[in-house]
C-alpha beads as a LAMMPS data file, in Angstrom:
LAMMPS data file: protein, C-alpha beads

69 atoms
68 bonds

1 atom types
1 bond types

-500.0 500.0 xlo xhi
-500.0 500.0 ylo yhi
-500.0 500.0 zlo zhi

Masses

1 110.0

Atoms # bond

1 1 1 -40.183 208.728 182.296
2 1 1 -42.098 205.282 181.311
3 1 1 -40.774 202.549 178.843
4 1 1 -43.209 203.837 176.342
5 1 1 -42.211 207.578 176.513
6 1 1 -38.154 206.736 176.367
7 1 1 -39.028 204.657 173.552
8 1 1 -40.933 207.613 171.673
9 1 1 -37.778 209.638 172.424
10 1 1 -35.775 207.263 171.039
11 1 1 -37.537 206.947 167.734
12 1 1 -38.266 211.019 167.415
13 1 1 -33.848 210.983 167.882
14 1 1 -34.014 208.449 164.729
15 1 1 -36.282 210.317 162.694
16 1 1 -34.152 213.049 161.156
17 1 1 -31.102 211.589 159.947
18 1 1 -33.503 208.167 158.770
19 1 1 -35.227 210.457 156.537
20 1 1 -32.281 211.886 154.991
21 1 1 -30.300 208.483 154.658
22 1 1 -33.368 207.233 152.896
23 1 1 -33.304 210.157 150.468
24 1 1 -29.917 209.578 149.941
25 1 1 -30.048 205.962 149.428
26 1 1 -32.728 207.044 146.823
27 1 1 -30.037 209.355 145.014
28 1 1 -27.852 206.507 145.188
29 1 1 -29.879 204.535 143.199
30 1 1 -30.975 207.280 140.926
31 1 1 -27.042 207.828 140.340
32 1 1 -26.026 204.462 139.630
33 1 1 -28.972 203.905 137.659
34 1 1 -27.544 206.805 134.802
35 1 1 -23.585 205.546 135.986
36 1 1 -24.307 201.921 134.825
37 1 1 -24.382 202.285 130.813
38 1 1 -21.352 204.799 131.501
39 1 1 -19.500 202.234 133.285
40 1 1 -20.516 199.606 130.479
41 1 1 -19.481 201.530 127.839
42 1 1 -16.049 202.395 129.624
43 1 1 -15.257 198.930 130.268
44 1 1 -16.158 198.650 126.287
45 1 1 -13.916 201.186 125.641
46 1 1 -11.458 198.821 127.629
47 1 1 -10.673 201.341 130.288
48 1 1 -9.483 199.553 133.661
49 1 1 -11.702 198.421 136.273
50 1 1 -9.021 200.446 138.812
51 1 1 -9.310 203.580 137.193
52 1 1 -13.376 203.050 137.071
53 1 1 -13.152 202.549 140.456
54 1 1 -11.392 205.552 141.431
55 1 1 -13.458 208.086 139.678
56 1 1 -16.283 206.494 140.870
57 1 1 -15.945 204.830 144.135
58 1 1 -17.881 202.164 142.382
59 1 1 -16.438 197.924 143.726
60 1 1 -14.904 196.577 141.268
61 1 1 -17.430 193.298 141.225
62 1 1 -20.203 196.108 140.637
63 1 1 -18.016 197.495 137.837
64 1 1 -17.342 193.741 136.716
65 1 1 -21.293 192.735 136.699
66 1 1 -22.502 196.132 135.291
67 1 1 -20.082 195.331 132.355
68 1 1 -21.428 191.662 131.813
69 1 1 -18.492 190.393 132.782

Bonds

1 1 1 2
2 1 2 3
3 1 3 4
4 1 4 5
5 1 5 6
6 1 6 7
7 1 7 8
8 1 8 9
9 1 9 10
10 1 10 11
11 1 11 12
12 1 12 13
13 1 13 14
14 1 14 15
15 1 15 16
16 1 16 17
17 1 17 18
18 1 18 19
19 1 19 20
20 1 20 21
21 1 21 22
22 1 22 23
23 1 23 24
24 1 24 25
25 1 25 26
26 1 26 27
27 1 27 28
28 1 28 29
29 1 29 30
30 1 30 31
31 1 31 32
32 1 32 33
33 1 33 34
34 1 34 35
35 1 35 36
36 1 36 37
37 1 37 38
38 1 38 39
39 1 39 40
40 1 40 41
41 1 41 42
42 1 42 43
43 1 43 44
44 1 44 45
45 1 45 46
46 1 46 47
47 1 47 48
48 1 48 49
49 1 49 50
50 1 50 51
51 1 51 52
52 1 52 53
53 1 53 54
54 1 54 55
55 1 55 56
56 1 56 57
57 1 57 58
58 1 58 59
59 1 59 60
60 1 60 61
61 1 61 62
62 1 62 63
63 1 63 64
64 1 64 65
65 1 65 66
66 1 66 67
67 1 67 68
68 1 68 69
């Protein structure tokens, strides 16, 4: 098998689980972009950045920047 072909293999191996991390990191986004004002409004509401964190799985300097802090 040439360098060209292994590499071709290589990439077609990639392919799959690339596409589905990318949708995923586009869910992601999609998800933190309605979690934000929630997360906001619960650090408003003066709930802990811990307990944010663990129903959320959100870092706490995410939680901490989404809520202006």
């Amino acid at each position: 098998m040439s360098p060209a072909q292994m590499r071709a293999r290589a990439l077609n191996a990639l392919r799959p689980l690339g596409e589905e991390r990318r949708k995923l990191v586009a869910r992601k986004a999609k998800i933190d972009e309605e979690l934000r004002p929630l997360v906001a409004e619960a650090l408003r509401m003066e709930v802990p950045e811990r307990e944010i964190q663990e129903e959320t799985g959100i870092a706490r300097n995410t939680i901490r920047q989404w809520g202006g802090k």
